[in-house]
C-alpha positions in Angstrom: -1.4 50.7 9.1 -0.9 49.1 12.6 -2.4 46.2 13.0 -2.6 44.6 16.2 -3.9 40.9 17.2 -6.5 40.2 19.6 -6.3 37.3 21.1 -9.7 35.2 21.2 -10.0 31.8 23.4 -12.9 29.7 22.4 -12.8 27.3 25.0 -13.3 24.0 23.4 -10.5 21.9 24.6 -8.7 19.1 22.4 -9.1 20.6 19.0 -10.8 17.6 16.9 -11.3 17.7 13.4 -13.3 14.2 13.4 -16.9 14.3 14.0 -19.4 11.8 15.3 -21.7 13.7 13.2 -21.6 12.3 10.0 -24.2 14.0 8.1 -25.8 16.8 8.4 -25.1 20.1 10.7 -21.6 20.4 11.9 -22.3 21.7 15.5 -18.5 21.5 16.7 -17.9 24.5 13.5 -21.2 26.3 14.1 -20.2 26.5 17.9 -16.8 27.7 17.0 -18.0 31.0 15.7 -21.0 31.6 18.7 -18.6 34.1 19.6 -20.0 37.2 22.6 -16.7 38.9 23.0 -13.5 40.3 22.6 -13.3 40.3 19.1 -15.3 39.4 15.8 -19.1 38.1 17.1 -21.0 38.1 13.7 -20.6 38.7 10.0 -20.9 36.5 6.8 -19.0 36.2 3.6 -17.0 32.7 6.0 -14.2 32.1 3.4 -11.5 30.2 4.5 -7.5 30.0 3.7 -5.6 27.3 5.0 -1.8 28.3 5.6 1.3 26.2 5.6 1.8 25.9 9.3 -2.2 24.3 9.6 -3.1 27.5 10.6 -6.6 28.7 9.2 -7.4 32.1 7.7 -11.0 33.0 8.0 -12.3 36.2 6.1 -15.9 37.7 6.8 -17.6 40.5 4.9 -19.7 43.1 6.8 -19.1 42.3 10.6 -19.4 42.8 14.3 -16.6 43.7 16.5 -18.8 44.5 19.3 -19.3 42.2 22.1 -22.9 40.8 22.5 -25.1 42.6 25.0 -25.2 40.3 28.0 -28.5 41.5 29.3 -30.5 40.2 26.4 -27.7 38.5 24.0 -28.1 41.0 21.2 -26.3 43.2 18.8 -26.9 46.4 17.6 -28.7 46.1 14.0 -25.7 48.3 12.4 -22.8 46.3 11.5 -19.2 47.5 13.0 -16.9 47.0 9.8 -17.0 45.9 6.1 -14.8 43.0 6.1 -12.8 40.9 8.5 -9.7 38.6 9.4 -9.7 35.8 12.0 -6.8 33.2 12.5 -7.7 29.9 13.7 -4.9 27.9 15.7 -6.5 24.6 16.6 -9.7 25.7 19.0 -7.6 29.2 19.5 -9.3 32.1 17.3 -7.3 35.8 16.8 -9.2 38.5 15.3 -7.1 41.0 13.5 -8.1 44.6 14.2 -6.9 47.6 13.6 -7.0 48.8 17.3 -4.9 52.2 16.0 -8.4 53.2 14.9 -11.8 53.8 15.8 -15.5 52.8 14.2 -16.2 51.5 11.1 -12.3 52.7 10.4 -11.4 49.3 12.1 -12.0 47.6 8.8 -9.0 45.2 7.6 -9.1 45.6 4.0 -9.5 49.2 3.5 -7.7 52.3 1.6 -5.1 55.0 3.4 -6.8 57.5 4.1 -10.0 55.5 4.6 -12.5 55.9 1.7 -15.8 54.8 2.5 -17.4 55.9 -0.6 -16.4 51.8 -1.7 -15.8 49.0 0.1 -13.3 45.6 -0.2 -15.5 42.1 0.4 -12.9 39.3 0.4 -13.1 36.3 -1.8 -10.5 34.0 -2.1 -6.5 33.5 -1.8 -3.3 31.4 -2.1 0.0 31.6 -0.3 3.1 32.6 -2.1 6.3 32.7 -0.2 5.8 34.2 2.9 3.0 36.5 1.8 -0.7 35.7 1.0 -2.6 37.0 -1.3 -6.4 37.8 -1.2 -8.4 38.5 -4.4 -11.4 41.5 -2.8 -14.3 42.7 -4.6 -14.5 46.4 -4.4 -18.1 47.5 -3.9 -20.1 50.7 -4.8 -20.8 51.6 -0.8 -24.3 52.5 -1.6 -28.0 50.8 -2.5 -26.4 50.1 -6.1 -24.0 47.5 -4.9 -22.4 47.8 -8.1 -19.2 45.6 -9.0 -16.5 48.4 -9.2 -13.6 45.7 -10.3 -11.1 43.0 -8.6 -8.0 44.1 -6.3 -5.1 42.1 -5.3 -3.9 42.3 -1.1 -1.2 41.3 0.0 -0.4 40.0 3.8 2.9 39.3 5.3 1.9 36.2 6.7 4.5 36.5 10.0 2.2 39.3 12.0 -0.8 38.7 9.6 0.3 42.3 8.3 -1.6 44.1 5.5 1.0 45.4 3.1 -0.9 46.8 -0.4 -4.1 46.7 -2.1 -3.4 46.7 -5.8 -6.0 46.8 -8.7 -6.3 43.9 -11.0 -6.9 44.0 -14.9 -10.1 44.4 -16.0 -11.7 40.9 -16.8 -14.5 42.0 -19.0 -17.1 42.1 -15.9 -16.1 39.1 -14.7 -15.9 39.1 -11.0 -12.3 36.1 -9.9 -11.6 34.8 -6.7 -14.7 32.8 -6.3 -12.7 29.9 -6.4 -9.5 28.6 -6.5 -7.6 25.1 -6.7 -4.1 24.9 -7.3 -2.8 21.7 -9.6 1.0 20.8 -9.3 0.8 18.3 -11.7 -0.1 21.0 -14.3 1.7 23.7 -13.0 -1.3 25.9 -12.8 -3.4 27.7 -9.9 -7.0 27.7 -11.5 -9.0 30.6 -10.3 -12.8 31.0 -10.7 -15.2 33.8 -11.2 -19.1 34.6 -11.9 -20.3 37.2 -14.5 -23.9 38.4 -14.2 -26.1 37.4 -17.3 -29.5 39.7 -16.7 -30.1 38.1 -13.2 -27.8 35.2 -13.2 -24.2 34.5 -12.5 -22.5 32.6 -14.9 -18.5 30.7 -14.0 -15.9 30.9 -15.4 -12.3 29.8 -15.2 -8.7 31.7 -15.6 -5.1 30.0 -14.7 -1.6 31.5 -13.4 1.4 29.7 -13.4 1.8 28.3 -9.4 3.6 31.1 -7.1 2.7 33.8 -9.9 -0.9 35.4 -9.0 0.7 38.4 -10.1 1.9 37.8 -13.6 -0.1 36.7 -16.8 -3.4 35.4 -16.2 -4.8 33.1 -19.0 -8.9 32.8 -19.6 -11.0 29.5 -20.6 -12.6 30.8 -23.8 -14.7 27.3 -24.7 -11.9 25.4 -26.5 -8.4 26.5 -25.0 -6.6 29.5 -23.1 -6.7 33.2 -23.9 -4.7 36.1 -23.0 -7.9 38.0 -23.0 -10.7 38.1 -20.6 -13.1 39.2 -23.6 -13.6 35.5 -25.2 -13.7 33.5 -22.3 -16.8 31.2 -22.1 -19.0 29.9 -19.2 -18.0 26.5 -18.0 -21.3 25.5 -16.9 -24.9 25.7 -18.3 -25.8 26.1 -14.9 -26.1 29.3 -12.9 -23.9 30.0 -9.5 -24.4 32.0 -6.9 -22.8 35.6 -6.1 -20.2 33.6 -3.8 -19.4 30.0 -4.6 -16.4 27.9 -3.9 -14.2 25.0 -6.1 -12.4 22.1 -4.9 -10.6 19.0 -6.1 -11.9 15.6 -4.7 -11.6 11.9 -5.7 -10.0 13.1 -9.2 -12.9 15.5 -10.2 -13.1 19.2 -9.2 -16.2 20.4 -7.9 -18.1 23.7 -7.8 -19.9 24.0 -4.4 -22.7 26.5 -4.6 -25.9 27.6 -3.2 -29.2 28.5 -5.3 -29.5 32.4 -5.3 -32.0 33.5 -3.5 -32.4 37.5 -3.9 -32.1 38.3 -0.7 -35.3 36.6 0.2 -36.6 34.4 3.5 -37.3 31.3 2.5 -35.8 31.3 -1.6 -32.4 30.1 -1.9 -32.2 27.8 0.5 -30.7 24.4 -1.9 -26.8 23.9 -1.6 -25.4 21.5 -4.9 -22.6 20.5 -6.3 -21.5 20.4 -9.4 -18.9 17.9 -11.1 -15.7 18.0 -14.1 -13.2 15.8 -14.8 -11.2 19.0 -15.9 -10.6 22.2 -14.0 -12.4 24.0 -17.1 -15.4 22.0 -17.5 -18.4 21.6 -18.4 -19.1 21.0 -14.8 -22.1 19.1 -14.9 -24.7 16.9 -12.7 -26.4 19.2 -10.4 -26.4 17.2 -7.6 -28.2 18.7 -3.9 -26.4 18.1 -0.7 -28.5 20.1 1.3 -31.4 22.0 2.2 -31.4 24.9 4.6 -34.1 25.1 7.1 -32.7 27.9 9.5 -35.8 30.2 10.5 -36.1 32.6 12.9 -39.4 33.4 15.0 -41.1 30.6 12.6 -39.9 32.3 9.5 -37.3 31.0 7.1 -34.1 33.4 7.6 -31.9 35.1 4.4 -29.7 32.0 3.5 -26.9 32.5 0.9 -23.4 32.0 -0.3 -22.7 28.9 0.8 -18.4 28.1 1.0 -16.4 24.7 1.5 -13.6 24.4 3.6 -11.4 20.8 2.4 -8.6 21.6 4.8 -10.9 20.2 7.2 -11.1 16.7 6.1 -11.9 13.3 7.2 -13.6 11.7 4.2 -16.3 14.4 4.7 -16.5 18.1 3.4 -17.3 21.1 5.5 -19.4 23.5 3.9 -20.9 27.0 5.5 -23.6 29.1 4.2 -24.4 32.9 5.7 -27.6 33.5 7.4 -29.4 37.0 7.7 -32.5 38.9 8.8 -36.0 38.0 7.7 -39.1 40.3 8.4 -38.9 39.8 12.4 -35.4 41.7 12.6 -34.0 44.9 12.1 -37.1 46.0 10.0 -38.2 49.4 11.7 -35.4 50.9 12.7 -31.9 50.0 12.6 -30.6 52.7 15.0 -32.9 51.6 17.4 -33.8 48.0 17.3 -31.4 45.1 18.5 -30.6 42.0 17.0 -30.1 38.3 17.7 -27.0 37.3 16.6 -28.3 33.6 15.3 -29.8 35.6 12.6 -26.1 36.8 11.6 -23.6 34.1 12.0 -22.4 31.2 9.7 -23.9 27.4 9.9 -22.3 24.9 9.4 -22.9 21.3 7.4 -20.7 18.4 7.1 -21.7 16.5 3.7 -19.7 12.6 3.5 -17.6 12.7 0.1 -20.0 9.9 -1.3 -22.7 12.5 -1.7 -20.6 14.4 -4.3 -21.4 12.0 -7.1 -24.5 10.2 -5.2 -26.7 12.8 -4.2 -29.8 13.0 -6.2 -29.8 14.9 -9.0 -33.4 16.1 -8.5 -36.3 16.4 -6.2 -35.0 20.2 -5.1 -38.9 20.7 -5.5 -40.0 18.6 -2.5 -40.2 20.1 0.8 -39.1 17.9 3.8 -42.7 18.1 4.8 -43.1 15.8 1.6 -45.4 18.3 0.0 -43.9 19.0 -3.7 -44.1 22.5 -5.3 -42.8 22.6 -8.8 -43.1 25.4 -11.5 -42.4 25.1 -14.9 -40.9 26.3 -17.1 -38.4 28.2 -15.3 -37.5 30.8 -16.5 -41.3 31.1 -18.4 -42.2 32.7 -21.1 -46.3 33.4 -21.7 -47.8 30.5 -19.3 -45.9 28.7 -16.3 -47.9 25.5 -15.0 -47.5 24.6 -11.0 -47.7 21.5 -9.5 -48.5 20.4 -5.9 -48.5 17.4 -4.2 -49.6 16.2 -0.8 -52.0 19.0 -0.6 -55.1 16.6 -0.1 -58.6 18.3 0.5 -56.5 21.4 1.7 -57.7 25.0 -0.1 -54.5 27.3 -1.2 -54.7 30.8 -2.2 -52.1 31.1 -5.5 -50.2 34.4 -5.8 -47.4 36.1 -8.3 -45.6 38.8 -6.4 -42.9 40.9 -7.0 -39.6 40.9 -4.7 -40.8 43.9 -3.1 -44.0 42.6 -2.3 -47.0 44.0 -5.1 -49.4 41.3 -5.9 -49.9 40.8 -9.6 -52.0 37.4 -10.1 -54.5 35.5 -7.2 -55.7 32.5 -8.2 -58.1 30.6 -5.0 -58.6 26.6 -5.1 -60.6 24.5 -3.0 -60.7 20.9 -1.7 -57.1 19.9 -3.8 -56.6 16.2 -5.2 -53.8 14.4 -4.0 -51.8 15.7 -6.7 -53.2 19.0 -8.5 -52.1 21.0 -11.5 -52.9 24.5 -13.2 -51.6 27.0 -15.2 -51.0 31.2 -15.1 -51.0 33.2 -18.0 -48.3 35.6 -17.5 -49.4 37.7 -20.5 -48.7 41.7 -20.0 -46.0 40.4 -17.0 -43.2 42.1 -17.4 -39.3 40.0 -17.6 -38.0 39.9 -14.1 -38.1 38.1 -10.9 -40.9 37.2 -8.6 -42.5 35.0 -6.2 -45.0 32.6 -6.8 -46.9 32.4 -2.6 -48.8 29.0 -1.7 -50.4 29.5 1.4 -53.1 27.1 3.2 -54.2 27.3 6.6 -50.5 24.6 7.3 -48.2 26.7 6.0 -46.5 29.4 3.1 -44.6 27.9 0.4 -42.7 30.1 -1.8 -40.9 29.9 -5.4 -38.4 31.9 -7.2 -40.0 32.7 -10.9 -38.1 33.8 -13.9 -40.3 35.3 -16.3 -38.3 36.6 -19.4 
């Protein structure tokens, strides 16, 4: 395959990795990938591989090549390629393209001949030598999205050039390269993964000896390491997301993820972390760092797999999360309609270090409104009782939906309390996931619901 770069100036002089910002949105990381042309301009998946020389790998899933229509700053709704590689050098940013081909064919990680029946979404890597290694998922390339196994790459890291794709073992449905934190002291890279349980993902944790991706792989099964996949054991009681990230810091490793929200505007919008004194677990102490608020046309926007970046580090961790559409883009017709490319690039957040272990451990429930919207149990079984807050002399229509939208239950309540409380009886609903709506002539308030 010949792989050619293109070179990409930002434009931001001085690269800085220190922030006035403390808190909150990272504008000087957002900016960097407001990109219109010559190169990548939109995507998600924002994984990031720092490389010996300080260099930065970024790889994106799904992506844009094309540059953004200068008449009205859009994008076509279609995306140009499944997956994508960007270098960062400082404020510089190179794209790598295959320029020997043409269409969706431009795709980095891809088979020869190109086979578009599955696709290659990158997770995460580690150098070895002068080559680094990429772990991809390989995707069913149709509405099944179904997990078809892991894959090895390998890049010469010299002209960032793509050398193999190999297949990995099968890991019993588990799906590595979520995470991945290397420990000298041990010897060991530890690498994580996420195994769907019904309609959750679930860690876990394999090792390989350091510079040895490619040799045996050992598996956490609960009380110590396993050549086999088959017993290894979650390392959390609490549920990731499809992408999530790991990383070591102040002596305890940490599982950055975002709550899953299935695709939907407005659900999945809390980012937490999770802590371990071990790189096996139990990582515990759900702790939120953030809450997204991105919305589009007044409606909250797809938010999910939020990723950390450490390389970038001034007592302060960068963390991105993918946006996408909502129900104001790309909804009619995709061949036709444009879109804004704000709806389809990463944000950014810095969160200070201190939040790691002082972030509250609850109150994901509370809007920033102050209203507070809480279901439970959750995941129900029978009845589910909902409570609201700062909803004073306001009327709410009540509603259980499914994801695509039927209305199952309507419940209508006047004149609230200051704080009010009642139950559903979800007797003859079937086990899945829905939506319980709150709408009142301020607003529309929306939680995931489990019912099993």
């Amino acid at each position: 395959m010949k792989l050619l770069l293109l070179c990409l100036i930002l434009g931001v002089p001085g690269f800085q990795v220190a922030h006035a910002q403390v808190m909150g949105n990272d504008t000087l990381f957002t900016r960097y990938f407001q990109r219109d042309s010559a190169g990548w301009t939109a995507g998600d998946a924002t994984i990031s591989i720092p490389l010996p020389d300080g260099r930065t790998v970024w790889l994106f899933g799904d992506s844009y090549l094309t540059a953004v229509r200068s008449s009205d700053r859009t994008l076509a709704c279609l995306f140009d390629v499944r997956n994508a590689v960007v270098i960062q050098q400082g404020s510089r940013f190179t794209t790598i393209n295959d320029t020997s081909a043409k269409g969706v064919e431009r795709t980095y990680f891809k088979d020869v001949p190109f086979d578009n029946t599955a696709v290659y979404w990158p997770d995460h890597g580690v150098v070895q030598g002068d080559t680094l290694f990429v772990v991809l998922d390989r995707i069913m390339n149709d509405a099944s999205l179904k997990f078809l196994g892991n894959y090895l790459a390998a890049i010469h890291l010299s002209e960032m050039r793509l050398v193999s794709i190999v297949p990995l073992p099968d890991f019993n449905g588990i799906g590595f390269g979520k995470g991945l934190v290397t420990d000298s002291l041990s010897g060991y890279c530890y690498i994580y993964g996420n195994k769907v349980n019904w309609i959750v993902f679930e860690p876990y944790v394999a090792r390989f000896r350091i510079g040895a991706i490619r040799g045996a792989w050992e598996f956490f099964d609960g009380k110590g390491w396993s050549a086999s996949p088959v017993p290894a054991a979650k390392i959390s009681s609490f549920p990731v997301c499809a992408s999530f990230s790991t990383v070591r810091i102040g002596g305890k490793y940490r599982i950055i993820s975002q709550e899953n929200g299935y695709l939907t505007p407005g659900l999945g919008r809390h980012i937490y972390a999770y802590s371990s004194a071990t790189p096996y677990g139990p990582f515990t102490g759900e702790r939120l760092l953030y809450t997204i608020e991105d919305r589009y046309r007044g409606e909250y926007l797809v938010t999910y797999n939020s990723e950390a970046h450490p390389q970038f580090d001034d007592d302060s961790l960068v963390i991105s999360y993918n946006v996408n559409g909502n129900d104001s883009t790309c909804r009619n017709n995709v061949f036709t309609e444009r879109l804004d490319p704000y709806c389809y690039r990463p944000k950014f957040i810095r969160v200070p270090y201190a939040m790691l272990d002082s972030a509250p451990v609850s109150g994901a429930d509370l809007e920033p409104d102050g209203r507070l919207v809480t279901v439970s149990p959750n995941p129900a079984r029978g009845k589910v009782t909902v409570d609201l807050g700062g909803f004073t002399g306001e009327g709410i229509d009540l509603a259980l939906v499914t994801m695509d939208g039927r209305q199952l239950l309507a419940r209508r309540f006047d004149g609230l309390p200051s704080h009010f409380q009642t139950e559903l009886d979800l007797q003859g609903v079937a086990g899945d996931v829905y939506l319980l709506v709150i709408r009142s002539k301020s607003g529309v308030w929306r939680r995931k619901l489990v019912v099993e």
